[in-house]
MARBA-3410 file (N, C-alpha, C, O; in Angstrom, 1 decimal):
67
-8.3,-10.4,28.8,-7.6,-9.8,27.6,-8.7,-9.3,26.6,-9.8,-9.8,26.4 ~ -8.2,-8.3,26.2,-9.6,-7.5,24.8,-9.5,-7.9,24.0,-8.5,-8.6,24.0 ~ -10.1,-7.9,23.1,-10.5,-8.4,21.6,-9.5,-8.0,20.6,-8.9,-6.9,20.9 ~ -9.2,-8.4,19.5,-8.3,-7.1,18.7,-9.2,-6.6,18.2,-10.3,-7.0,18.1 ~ -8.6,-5.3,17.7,-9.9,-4.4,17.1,-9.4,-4.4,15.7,-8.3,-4.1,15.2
-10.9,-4.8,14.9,-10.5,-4.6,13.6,-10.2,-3.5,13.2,-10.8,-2.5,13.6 ~ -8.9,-3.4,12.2,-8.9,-1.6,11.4,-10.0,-1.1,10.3,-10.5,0.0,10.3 ~ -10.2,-2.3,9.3,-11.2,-2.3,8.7,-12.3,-3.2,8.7,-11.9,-4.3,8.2 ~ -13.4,-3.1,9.1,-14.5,-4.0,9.3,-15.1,-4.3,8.1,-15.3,-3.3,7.4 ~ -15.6,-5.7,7.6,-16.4,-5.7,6.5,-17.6,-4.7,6.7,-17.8,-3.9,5.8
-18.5,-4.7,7.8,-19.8,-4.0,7.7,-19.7,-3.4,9.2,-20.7,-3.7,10.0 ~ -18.7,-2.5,9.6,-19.0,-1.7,10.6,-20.2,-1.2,11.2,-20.2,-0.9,12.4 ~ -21.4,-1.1,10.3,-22.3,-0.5,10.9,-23.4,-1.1,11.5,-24.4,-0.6,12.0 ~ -22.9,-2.8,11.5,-23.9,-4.1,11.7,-23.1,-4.1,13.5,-23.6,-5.0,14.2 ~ -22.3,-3.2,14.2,-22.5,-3.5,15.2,-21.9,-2.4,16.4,-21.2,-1.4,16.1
-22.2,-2.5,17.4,-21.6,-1.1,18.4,-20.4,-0.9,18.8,-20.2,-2.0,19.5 ~ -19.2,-0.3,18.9,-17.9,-0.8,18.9,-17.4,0.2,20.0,-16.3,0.5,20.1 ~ -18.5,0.7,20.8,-18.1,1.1,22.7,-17.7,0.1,23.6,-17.8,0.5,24.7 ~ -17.3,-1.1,23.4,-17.0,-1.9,24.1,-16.2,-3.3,23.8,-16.4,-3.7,22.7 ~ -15.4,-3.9,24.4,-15.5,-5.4,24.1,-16.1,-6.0,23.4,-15.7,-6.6,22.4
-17.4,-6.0,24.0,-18.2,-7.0,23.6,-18.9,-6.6,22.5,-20.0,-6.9,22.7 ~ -18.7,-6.1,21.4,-18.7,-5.9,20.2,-20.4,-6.1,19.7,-20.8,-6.7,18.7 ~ -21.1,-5.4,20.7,-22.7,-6.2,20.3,-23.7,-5.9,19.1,-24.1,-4.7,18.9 ~ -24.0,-6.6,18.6,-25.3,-5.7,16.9,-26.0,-5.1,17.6,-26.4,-5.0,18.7 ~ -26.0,-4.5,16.3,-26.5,-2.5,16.7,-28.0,-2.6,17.2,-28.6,-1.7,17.8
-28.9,-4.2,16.6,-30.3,-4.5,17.2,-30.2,-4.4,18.7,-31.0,-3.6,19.2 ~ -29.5,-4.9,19.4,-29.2,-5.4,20.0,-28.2,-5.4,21.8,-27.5,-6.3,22.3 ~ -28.3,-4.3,22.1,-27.4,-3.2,22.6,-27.2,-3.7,24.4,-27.8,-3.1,25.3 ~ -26.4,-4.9,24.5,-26.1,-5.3,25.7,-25.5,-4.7,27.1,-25.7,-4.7,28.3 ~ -24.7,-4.0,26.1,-23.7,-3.4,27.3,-24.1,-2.2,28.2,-23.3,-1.7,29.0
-25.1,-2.0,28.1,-25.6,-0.1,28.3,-25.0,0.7,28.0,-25.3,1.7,28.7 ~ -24.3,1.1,27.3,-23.4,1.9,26.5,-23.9,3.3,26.2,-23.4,4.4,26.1 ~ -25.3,2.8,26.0,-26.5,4.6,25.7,-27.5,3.7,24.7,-27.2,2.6,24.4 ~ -28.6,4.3,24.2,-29.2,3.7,23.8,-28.9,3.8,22.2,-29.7,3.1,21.5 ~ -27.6,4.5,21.5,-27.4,4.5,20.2,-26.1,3.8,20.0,-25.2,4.1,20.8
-25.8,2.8,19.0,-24.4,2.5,19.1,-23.1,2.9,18.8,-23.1,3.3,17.7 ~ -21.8,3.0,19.5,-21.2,3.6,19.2,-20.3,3.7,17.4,-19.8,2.6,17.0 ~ -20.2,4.5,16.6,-19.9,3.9,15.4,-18.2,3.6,15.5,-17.5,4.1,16.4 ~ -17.7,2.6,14.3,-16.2,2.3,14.2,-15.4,3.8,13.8,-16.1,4.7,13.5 ~ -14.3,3.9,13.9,-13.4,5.3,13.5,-13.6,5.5,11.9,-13.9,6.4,11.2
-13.3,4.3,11.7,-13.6,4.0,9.9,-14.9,4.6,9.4,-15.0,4.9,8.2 ~ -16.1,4.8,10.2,-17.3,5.0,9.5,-17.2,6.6,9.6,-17.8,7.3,8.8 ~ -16.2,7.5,11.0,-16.1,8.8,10.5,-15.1,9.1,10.4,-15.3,10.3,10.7 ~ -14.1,9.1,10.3,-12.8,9.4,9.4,-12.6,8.6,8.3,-11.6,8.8,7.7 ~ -13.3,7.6,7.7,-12.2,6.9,6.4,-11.7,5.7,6.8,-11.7,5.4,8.0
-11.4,4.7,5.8,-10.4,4.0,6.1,-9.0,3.9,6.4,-8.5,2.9,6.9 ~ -8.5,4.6,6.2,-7.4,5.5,6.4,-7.0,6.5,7.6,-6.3,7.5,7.5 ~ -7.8,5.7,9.2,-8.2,6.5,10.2,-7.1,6.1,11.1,-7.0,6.8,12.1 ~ -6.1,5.0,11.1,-5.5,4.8,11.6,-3.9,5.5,11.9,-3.1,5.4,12.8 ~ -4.0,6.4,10.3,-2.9,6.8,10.0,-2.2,8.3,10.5,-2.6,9.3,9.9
-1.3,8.5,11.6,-1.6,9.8,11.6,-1.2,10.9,10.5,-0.4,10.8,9.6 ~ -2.1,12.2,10.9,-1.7,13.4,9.9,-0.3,14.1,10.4,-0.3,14.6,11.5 ~ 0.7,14.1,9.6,1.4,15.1,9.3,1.0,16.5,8.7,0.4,16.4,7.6 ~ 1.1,17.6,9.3,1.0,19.0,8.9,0.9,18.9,7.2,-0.1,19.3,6.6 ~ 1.6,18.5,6.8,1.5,18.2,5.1,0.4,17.6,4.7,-0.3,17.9,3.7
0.1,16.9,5.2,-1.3,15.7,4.8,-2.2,16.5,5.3,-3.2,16.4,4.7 ~ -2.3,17.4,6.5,-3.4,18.1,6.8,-3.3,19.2,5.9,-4.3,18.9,5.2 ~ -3.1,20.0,5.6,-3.2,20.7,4.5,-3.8,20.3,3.2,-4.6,20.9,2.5 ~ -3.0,18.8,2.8,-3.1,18.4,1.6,-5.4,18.3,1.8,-6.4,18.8,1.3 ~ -4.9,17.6,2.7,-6.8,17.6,2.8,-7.6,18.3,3.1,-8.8,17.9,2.9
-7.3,19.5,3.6,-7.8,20.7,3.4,-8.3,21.1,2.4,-9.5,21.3,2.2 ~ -7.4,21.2,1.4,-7.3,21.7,0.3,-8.0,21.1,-0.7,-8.4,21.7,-1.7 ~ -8.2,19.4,-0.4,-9.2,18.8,-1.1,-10.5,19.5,-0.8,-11.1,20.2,-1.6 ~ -11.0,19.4,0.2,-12.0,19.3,1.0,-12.9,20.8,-0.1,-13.9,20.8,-0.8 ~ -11.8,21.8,0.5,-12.1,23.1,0.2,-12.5,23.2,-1.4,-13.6,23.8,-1.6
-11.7,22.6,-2.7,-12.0,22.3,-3.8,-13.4,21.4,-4.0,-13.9,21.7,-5.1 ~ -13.9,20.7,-3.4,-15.3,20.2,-3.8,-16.3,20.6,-4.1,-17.3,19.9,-4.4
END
């Protein structure tokens, strides 16, 4: 059985999340590649779980484009 997967990690970036086995990023068990894979949260947001509606995709667009 797999692990659950956290939605938000306290410190995502303390470990590789291409696998199960969830290994620190020192530390790269699985052969996965030699870089670890990052959480969704570290590139989309925390808010990565959520899907976009056409509306929300625009709405963020339009952020983006304003910056």
């Amino acid at each position: 059985m797999a692990k659950k997967f956290p939605v938000v990690p306290a410190h995502p970036e303390r470990l590789c999340w291409g696998c199960d086995q969830y290994c620190p990023a020192d530390d790269l068990r699985c052969g996965n590649g030699s870089d670890r894979t990052p959480h969704p949260c570290e590139l989309w947001g925390d808010d990565w779980e959520q899907p976009l509606t056409p509306e929300a995709q625009t709405q963020e667009v339009s952020k983006r484009l304003l910056r």
